[in-house]
KEVEX-96756 format. One record per residue (C-alpha): x, y, z; residue in three letters; residue number from 1. Coordinates in steps of 0.1 Angstrom, whole numbers, plus 5000, padded with zeros to 4 digits. Layout:
// residues N
(site (X, Y, Z), 'ALA', NUM)
...
***
This chain:
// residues 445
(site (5000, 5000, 5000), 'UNK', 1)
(site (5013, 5037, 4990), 'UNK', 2)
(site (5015, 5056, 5022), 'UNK', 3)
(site (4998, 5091, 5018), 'UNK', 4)
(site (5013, 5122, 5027), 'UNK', 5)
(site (4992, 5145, 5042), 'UNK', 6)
(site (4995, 5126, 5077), 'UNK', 7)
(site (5033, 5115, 5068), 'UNK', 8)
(site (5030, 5080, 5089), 'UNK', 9)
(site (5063, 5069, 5106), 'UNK', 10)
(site (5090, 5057, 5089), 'UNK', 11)
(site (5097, 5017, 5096), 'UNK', 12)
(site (5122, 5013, 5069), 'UNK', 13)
(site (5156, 5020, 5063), 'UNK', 14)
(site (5165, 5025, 5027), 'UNK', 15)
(site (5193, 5004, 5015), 'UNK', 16)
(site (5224, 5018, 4998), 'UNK', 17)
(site (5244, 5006, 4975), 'UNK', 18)
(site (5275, 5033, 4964), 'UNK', 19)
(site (5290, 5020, 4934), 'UNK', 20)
(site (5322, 5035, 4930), 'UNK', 21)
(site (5335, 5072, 4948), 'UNK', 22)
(site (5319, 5097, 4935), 'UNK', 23)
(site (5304, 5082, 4901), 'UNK', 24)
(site (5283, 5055, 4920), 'UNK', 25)
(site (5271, 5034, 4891), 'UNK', 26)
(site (5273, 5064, 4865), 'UNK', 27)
(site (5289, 5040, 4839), 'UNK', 28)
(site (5272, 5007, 4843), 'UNK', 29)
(site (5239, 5031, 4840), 'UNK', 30)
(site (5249, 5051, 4806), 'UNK', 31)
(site (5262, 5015, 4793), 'UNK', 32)
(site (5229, 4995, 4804), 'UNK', 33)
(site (5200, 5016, 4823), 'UNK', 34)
(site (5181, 4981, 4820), 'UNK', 35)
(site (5210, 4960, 4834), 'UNK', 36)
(site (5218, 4986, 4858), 'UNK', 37)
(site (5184, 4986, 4874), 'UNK', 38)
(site (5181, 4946, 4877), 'UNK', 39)
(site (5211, 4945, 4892), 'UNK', 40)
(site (5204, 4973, 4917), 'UNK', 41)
(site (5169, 4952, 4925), 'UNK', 42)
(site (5184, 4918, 4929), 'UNK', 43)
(site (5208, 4934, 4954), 'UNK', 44)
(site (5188, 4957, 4974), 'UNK', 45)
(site (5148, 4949, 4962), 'UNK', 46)
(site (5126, 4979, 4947), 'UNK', 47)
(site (5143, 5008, 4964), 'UNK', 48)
(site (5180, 5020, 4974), 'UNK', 49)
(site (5200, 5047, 4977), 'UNK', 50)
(site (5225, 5052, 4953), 'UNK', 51)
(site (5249, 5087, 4950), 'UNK', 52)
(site (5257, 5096, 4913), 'UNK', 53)
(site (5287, 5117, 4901), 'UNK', 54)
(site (5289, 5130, 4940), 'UNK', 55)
(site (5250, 5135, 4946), 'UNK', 56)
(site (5225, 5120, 4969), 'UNK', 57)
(site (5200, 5097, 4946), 'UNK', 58)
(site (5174, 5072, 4950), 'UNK', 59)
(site (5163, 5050, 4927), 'UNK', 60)
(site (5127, 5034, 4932), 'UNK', 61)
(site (5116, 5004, 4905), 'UNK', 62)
(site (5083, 4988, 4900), 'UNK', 63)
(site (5049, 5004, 4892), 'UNK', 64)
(site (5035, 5012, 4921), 'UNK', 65)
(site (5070, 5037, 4929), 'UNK', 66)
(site (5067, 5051, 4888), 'UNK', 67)
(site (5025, 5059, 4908), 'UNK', 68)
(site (5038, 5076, 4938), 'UNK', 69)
(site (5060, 5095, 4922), 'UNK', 70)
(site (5045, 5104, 4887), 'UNK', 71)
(site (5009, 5110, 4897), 'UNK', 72)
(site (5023, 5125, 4927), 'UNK', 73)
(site (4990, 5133, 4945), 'UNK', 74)
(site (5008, 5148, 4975), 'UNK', 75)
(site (5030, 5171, 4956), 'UNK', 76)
(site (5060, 5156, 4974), 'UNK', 77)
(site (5080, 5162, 4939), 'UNK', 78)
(site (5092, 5185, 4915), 'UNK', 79)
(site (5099, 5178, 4878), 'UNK', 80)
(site (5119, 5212, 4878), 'UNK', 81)
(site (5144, 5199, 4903), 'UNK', 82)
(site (5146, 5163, 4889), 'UNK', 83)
(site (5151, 5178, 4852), 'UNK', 84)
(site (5168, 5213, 4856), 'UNK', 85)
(site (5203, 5197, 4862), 'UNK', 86)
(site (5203, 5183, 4828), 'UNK', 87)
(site (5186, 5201, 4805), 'UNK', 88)
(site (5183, 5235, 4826), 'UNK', 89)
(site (5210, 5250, 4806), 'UNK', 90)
(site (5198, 5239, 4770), 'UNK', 91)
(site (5162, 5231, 4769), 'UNK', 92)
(site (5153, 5264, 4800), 'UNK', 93)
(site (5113, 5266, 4804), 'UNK', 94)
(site (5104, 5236, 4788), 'UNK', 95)
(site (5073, 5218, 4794), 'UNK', 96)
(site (5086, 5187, 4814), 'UNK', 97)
(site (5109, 5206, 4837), 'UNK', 98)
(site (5079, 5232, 4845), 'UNK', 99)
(site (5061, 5229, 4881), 'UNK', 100)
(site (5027, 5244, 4890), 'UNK', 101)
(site (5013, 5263, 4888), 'UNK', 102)
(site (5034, 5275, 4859), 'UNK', 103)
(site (5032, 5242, 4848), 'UNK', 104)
(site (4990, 5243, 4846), 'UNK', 105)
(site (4991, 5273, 4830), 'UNK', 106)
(site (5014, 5266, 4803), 'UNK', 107)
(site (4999, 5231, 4797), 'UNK', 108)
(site (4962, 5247, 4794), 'UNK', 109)
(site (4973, 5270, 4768), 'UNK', 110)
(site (4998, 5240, 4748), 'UNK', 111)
(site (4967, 5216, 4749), 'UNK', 112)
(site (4950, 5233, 4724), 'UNK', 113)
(site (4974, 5227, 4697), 'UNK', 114)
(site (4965, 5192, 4704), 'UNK', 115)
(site (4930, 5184, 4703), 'UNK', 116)
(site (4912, 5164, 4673), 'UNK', 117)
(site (4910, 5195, 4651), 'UNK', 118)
(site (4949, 5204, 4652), 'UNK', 119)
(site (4956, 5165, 4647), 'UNK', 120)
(site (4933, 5164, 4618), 'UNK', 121)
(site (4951, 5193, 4598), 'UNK', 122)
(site (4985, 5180, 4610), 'UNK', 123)
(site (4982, 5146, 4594), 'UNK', 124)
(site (4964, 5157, 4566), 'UNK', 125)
(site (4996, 5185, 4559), 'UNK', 126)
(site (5019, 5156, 4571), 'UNK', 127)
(site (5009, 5126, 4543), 'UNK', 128)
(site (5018, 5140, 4515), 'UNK', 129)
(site (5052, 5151, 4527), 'UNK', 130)
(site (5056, 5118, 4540), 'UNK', 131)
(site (5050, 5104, 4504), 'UNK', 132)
(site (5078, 5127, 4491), 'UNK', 133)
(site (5105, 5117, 4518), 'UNK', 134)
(site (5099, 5081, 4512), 'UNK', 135)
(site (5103, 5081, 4475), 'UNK', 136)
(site (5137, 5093, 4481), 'UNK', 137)
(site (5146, 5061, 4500), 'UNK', 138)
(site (5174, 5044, 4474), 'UNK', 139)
(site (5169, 5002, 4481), 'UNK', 140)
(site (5205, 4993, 4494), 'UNK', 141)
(site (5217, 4964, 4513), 'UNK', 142)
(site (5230, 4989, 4540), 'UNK', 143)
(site (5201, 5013, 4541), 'UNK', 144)
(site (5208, 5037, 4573), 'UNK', 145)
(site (5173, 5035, 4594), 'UNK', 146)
(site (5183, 5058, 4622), 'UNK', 147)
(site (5197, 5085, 4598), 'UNK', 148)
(site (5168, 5082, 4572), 'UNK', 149)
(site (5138, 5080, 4598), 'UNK', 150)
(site (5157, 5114, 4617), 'UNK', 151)
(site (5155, 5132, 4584), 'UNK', 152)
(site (5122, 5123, 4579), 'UNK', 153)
(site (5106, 5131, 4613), 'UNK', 154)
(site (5127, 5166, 4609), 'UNK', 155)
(site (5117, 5175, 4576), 'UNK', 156)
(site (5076, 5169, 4591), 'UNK', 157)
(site (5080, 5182, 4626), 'UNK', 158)
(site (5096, 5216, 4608), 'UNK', 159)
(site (5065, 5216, 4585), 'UNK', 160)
(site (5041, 5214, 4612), 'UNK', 161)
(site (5051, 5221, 4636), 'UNK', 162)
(site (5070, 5259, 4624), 'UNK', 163)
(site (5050, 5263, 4587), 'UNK', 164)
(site (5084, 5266, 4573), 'UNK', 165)
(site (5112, 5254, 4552), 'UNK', 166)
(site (5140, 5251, 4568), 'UNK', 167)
(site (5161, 5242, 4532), 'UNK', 168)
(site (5199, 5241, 4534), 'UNK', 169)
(site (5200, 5247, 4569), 'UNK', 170)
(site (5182, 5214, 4579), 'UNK', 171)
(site (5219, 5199, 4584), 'UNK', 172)
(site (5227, 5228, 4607), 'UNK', 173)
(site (5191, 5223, 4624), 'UNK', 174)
(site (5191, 5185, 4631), 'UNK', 175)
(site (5229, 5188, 4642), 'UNK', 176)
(site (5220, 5216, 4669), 'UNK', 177)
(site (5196, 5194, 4679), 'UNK', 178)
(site (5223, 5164, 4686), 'UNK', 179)
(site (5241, 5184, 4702), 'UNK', 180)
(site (5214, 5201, 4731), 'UNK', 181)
(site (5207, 5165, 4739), 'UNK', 182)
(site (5233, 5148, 4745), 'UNK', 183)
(site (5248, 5180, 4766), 'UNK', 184)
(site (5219, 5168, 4793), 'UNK', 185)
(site (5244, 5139, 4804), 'UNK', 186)
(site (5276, 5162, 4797), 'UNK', 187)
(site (5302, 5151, 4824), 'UNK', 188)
(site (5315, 5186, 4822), 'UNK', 189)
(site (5286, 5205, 4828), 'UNK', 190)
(site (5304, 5238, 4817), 'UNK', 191)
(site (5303, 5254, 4784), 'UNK', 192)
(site (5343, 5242, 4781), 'UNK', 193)
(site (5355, 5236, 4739), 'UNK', 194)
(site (5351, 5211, 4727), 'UNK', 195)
(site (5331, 5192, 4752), 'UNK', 196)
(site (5298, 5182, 4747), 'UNK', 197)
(site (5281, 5209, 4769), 'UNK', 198)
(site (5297, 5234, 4749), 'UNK', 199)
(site (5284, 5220, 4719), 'UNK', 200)
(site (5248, 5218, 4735), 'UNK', 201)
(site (5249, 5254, 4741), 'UNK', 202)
(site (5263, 5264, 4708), 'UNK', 203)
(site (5234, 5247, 4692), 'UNK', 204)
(site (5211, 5256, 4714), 'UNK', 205)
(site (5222, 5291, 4705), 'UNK', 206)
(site (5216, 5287, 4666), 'UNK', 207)
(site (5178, 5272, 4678), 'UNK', 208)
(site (5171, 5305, 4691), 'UNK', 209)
(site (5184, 5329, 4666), 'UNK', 210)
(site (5162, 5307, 4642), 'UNK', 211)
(site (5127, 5311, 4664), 'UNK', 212)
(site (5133, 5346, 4671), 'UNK', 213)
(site (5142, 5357, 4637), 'UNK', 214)
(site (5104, 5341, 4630), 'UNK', 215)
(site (5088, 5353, 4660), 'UNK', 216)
(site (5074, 5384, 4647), 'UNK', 217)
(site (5063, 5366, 4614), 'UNK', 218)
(site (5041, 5339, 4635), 'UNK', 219)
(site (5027, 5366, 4654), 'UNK', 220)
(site (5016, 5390, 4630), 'UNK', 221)
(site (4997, 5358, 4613), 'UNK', 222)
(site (4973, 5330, 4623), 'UNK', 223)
(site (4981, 5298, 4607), 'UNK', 224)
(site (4975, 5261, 4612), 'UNK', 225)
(site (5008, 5253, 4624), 'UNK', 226)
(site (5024, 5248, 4663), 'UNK', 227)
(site (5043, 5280, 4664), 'UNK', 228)
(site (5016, 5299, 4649), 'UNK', 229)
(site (4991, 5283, 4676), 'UNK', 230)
(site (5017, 5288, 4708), 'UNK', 231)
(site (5019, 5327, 4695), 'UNK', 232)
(site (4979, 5333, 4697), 'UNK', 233)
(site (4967, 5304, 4719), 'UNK', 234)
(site (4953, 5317, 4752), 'UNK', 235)
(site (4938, 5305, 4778), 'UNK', 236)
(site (4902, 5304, 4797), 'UNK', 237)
(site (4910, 5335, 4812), 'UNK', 238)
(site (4929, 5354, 4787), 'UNK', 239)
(site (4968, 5342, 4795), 'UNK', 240)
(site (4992, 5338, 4764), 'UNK', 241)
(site (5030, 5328, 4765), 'UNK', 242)
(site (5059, 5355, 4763), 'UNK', 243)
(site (5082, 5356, 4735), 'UNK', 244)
(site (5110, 5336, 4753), 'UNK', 245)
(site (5081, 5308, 4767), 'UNK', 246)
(site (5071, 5304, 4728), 'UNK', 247)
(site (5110, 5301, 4720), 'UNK', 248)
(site (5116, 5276, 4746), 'UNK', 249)
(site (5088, 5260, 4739), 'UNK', 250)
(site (5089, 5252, 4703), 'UNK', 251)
(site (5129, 5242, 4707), 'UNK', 252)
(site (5116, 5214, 4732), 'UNK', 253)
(site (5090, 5203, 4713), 'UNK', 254)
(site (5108, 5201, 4677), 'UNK', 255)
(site (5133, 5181, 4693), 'UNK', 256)
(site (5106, 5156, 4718), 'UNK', 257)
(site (5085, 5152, 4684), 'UNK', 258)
(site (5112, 5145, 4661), 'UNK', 259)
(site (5136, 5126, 4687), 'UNK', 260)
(site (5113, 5109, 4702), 'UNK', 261)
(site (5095, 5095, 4669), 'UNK', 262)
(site (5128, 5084, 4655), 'UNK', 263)
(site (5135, 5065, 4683), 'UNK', 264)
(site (5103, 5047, 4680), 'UNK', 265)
(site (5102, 5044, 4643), 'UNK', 266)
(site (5140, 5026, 4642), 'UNK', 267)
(site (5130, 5004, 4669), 'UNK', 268)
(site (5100, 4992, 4653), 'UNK', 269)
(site (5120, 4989, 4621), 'UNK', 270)
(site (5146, 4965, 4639), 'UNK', 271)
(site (5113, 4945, 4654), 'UNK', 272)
(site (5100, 4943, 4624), 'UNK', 273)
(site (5131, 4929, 4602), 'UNK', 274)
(site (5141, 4902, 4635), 'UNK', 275)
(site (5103, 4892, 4630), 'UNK', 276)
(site (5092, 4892, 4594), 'UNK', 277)
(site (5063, 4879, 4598), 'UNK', 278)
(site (5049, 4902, 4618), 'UNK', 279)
(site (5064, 4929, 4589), 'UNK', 280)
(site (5041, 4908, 4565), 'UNK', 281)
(site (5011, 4911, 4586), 'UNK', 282)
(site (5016, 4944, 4588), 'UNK', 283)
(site (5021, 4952, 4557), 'UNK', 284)
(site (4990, 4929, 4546), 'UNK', 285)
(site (4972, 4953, 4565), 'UNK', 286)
(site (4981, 4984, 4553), 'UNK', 287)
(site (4973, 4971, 4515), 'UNK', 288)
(site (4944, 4954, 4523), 'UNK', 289)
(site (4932, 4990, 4540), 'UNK', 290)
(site (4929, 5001, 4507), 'UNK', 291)
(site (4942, 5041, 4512), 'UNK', 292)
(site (4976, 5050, 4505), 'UNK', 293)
(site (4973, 5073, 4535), 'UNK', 294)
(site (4956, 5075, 4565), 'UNK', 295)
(site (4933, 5099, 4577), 'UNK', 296)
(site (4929, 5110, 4614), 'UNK', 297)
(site (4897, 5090, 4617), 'UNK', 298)
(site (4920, 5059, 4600), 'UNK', 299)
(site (4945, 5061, 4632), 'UNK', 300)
(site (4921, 5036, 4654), 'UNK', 301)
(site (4919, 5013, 4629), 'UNK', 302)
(site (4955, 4998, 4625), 'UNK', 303)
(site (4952, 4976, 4654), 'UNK', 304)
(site (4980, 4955, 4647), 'UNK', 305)
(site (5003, 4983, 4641), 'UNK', 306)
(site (4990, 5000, 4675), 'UNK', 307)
(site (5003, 4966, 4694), 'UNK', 308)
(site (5036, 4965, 4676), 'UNK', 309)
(site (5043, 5003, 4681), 'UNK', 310)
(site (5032, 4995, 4717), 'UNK', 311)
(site (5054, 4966, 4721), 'UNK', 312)
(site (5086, 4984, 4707), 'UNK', 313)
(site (5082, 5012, 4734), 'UNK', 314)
(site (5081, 4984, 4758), 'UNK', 315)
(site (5108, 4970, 4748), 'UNK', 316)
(site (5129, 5003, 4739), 'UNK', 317)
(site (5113, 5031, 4758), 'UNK', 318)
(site (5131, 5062, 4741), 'UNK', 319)
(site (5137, 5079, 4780), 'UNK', 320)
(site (5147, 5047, 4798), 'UNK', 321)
(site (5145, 5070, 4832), 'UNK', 322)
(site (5123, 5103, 4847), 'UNK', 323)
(site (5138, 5121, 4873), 'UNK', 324)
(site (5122, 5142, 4906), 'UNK', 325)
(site (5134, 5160, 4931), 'UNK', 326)
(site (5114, 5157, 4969), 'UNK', 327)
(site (5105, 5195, 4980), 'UNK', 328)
(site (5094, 5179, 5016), 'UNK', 329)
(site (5101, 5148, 5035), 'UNK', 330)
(site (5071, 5121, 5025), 'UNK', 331)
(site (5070, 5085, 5034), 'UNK', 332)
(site (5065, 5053, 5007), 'UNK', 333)
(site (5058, 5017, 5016), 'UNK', 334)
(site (5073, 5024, 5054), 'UNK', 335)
(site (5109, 5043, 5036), 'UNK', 336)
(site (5114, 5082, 5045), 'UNK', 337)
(site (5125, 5102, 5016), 'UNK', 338)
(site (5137, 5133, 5030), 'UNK', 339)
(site (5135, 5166, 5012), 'UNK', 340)
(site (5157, 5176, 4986), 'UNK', 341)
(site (5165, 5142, 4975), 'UNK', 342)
(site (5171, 5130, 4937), 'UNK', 343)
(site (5149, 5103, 4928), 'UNK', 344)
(site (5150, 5082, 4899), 'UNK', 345)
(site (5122, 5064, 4880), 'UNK', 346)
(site (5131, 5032, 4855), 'UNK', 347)
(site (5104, 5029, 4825), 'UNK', 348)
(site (5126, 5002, 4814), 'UNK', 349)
(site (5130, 4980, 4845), 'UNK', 350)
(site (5093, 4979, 4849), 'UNK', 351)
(site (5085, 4970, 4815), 'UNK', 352)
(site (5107, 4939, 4817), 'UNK', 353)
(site (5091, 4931, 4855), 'UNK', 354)
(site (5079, 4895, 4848), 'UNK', 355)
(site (5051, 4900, 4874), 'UNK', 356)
(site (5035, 4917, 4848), 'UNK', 357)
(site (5047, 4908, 4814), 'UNK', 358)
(site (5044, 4869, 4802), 'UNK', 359)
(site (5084, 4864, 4788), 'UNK', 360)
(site (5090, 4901, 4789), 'UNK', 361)
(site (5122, 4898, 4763), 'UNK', 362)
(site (5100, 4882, 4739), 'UNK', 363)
(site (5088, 4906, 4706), 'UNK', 364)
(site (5053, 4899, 4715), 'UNK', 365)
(site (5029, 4926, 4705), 'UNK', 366)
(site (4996, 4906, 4708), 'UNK', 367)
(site (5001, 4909, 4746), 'UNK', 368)
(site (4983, 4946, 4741), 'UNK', 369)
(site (4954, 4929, 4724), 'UNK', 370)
(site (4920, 4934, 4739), 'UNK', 371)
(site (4919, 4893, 4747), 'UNK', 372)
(site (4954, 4895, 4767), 'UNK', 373)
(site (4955, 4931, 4774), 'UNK', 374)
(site (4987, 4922, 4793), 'UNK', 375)
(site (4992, 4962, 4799), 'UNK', 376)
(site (4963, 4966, 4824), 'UNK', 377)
(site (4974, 4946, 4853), 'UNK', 378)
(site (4985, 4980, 4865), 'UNK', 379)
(site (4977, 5010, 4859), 'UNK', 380)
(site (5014, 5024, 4856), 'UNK', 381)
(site (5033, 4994, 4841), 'UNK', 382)
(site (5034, 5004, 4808), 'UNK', 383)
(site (5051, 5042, 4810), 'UNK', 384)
(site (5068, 5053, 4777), 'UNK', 385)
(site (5054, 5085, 4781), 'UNK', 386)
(site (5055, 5090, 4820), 'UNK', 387)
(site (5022, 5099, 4837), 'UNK', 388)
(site (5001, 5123, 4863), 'UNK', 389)
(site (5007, 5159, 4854), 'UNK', 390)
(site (5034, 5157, 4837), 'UNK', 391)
(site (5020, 5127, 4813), 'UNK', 392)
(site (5039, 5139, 4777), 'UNK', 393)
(site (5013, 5158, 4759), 'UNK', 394)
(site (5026, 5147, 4726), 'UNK', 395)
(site (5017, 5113, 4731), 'UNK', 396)
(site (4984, 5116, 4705), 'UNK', 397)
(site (5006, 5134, 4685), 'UNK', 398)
(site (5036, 5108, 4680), 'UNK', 399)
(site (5011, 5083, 4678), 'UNK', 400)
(site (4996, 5097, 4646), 'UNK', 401)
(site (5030, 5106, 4636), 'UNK', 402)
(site (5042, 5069, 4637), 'UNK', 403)
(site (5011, 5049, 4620), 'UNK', 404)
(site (5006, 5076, 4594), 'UNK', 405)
(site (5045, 5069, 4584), 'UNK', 406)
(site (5052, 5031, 4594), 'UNK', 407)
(site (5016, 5029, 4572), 'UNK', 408)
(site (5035, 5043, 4541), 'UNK', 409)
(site (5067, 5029, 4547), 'UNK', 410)
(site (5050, 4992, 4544), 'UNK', 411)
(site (5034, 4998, 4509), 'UNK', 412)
(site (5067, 5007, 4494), 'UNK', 413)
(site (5096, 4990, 4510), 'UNK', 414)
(site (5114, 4952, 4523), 'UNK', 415)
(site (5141, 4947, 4546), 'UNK', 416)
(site (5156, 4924, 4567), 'UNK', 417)
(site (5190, 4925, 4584), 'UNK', 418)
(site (5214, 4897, 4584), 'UNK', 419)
(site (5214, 4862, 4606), 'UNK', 420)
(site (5221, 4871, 4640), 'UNK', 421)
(site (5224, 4905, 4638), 'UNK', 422)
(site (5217, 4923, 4673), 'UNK', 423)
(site (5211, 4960, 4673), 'UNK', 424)
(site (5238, 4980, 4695), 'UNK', 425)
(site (5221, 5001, 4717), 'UNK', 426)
(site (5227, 5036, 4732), 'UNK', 427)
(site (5201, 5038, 4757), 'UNK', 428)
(site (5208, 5074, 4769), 'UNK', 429)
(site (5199, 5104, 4769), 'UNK', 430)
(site (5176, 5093, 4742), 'UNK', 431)
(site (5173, 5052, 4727), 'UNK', 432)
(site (5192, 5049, 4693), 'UNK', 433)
(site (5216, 5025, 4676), 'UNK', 434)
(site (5251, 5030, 4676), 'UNK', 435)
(site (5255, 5017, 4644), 'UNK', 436)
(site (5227, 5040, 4629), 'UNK', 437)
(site (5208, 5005, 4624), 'UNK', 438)
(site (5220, 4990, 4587), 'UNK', 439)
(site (5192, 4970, 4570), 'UNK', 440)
(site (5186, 4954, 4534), 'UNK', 441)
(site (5158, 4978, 4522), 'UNK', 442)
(site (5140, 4964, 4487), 'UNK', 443)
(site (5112, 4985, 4470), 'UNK', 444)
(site (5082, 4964, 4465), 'UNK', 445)
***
């Protein structure tokens, strides 16, 4: 049972610690393995232990009804600022996920809007036909690059619907800025120093913002259908609108969560899909047996079988494998104190492997989110790809009609496989990718 806060019951537990090594703790085996990592911490200690990182007092809690205490965080024992700030403070300031309320509220009142039906009808109807262009650049080749293609792709749609623009020969400058902002959050010099990678995160994030602000007064003095345009005139209830710099921040986040985010999705279900061709075939029966080229919003509901496998690849390869929050007063969980001011650490990835809830978790098996098995709903915060409470991403509706309406095109037009006993290296953080940029044999139907 979750103890509640407002009485804060006695502690009866001690936390366990577990160091690691001086001052990194288990830094290393965590950027390595975040999966491996957190088993290993669990077999040791159980579901919760303290464990200091790079010098700083952390503690990691596993398990689903930890990611529910802390995530829907009915107490307000956490903050998302004080979990995220040390990572991204410096290149992603004022973004969504690292925003507490009531800020937070406000700002997430006013962003909804550029999500509801209406939006995501105009965005995938803009989005298919662009889709259709990318793809047909796609040369068959025996060592097609997945992760490099699919990043392109999900750039070249999140600028068009996100900003209304082309961003033309500076696309190369654009997706490299956004490299670099992201994997400055896990920087191990966290000052702007050449040529380390926080210096690079702030260089880029630099060229972000010259970009939105040179647009700014564009967006503002028109109303258009996409995401920028909607942040600059969206208001809320009682009459609230962002600041220049909130729009800023917030569009740099958000291109990078929509695109990131989707590619990391997209390649994993790619690699799925080629280690389990027939699942590919079924898939692809599907899609040419739907008789549309392209879906339509309406369409999205209707690719059950595509819904379980996207599901089961952000099972499997959650693009953030961990969510940070910080305590802002002392609260109590299953009999353990966590004092205020602690770091805590929740693992997506650890509880998406817990056998208690998954039947052979490493197993592709993506009719375990059918209706029949509905494997998913033993708990109500076992399956987390995209966090939950509050702070539950927003894009979530978003990526998913991003994914289908691509994946759905991809299938009518293209093959691949990858060769016998293959195995995908895998950089798990800051954001899931292949090392190797994912190779496959891609064949034009």
């Amino acid at each position: 049972m979750t103890a509640a806060n407002s009485s804060l019951p006695r502690a009866t537990r001690r936390i366990p610690q577990d160091a690691g090594l001086p001052f990194f703790g288990y830094l290393f085996e965590f950027m390595k393995d975040p999966l491996a990592f957190a088993q290993m911490l669990e077999r040791r200690n159980g579901l919760i232990v303290r464990t200091p990182m790079v010098g700083r007092d952390s503690v990691v809690m596993l398990g689903p009804e930890a990611a529910q205490f802390v995530l829907q965080d009915r107490d307000e024992n956490f903050s998302s600022h004080g979990g995220w700030d040390y990572f991204i403070g410096k290149v992603f300031p004022g973004s969504i996920m690292a925003t507490d309320a009531p800020a937070h509220r406000f700002q997430r009142r006013i962003m909804q809007q550029a999500f509801k039906k209406p939006a995501l009808t105009a965005y995938i109807e803009a989005m298919n036909p662009r889709i259709a262009e990318g793809l047909d650049g796609w040369e068959p080749r025996p060592d097609f690059p997945v992760f490099q293609s699919i990043k392109q792709l999900t750039l070249d749609l999140a600028t068009a619907i996100f900003l209304g623009e082309e961003i033309g020969p500076d696309a190369a400058r654009m997706n490299q800025a956004f490299i670099d902002t992201v994997d400055a959050a896990l920087a191990y010099i966290r000052a702007p120093i050449p040529p380390f990678n926080m210096w690079k995160g702030m260089k880029g994030r630099k060229l972000l913002e010259d970009y939105f602000y040179s647009l700014l007064p564009k967006k503002r003095a028109t109303q258009t259908a996409d995401f920028f345009s909607q942040f600059c005139h969206a208001t809320d209830e009682d009459g609230g609108r962002f600041s220049d710099k909130e729009v800023v921040d917030h569009m740099i986040f958000l291109l990078m969560a929509a695109h990131d985010t989707t590619t990391s999705t997209l390649t994993t279900m790619f690699y799925a899909l080629a280690r389990h061709p027939e699942w590919q075939e079924r898939l692809r029966r599907d899609s040419l047996d739907f008789g549309k080229a392209q879906l339509d919003f309406d369409d999205l509901e209707k690719m059950e079988s595509l819904e379980w496998v996207m599901k089961e690849a952000l099972r499997m390869y959650p693009p953030l494998t961990s969510m940070p929050r910080r305590t802002v007063k002392d609260c109590v969980f299953n009999g353990y104190l966590l004092k205020k001011d602690t770091l805590v650490g929740i693992y997506p990835i650890h509880t998406h492997y817990m056998p208690e809830y998954w039947t052979q978790p490493y197993q592709f098996d993506p009719e375990r989110f059918s209706p029949s098995r509905a494997e998913h709903k033993k708990h109500m915060f076992q399956w987390i790809p995209f966090g939950g409470g509050a702070h539950m991403c927003l894009g979530q509706h978003f990526a998913n009609l991003q994914v289908k309406a691509v994946m759905h095109q991809i299938l009518q037009h293209y093959r691949w496989s990858i060769p016998e006993g293959y195995e995908m290296p895998y950089q798990h953080v800051p954001i899931a990718k292949p090392k190797d940029g994912l190779p496959v044999r891609l064949e034009r139907i």
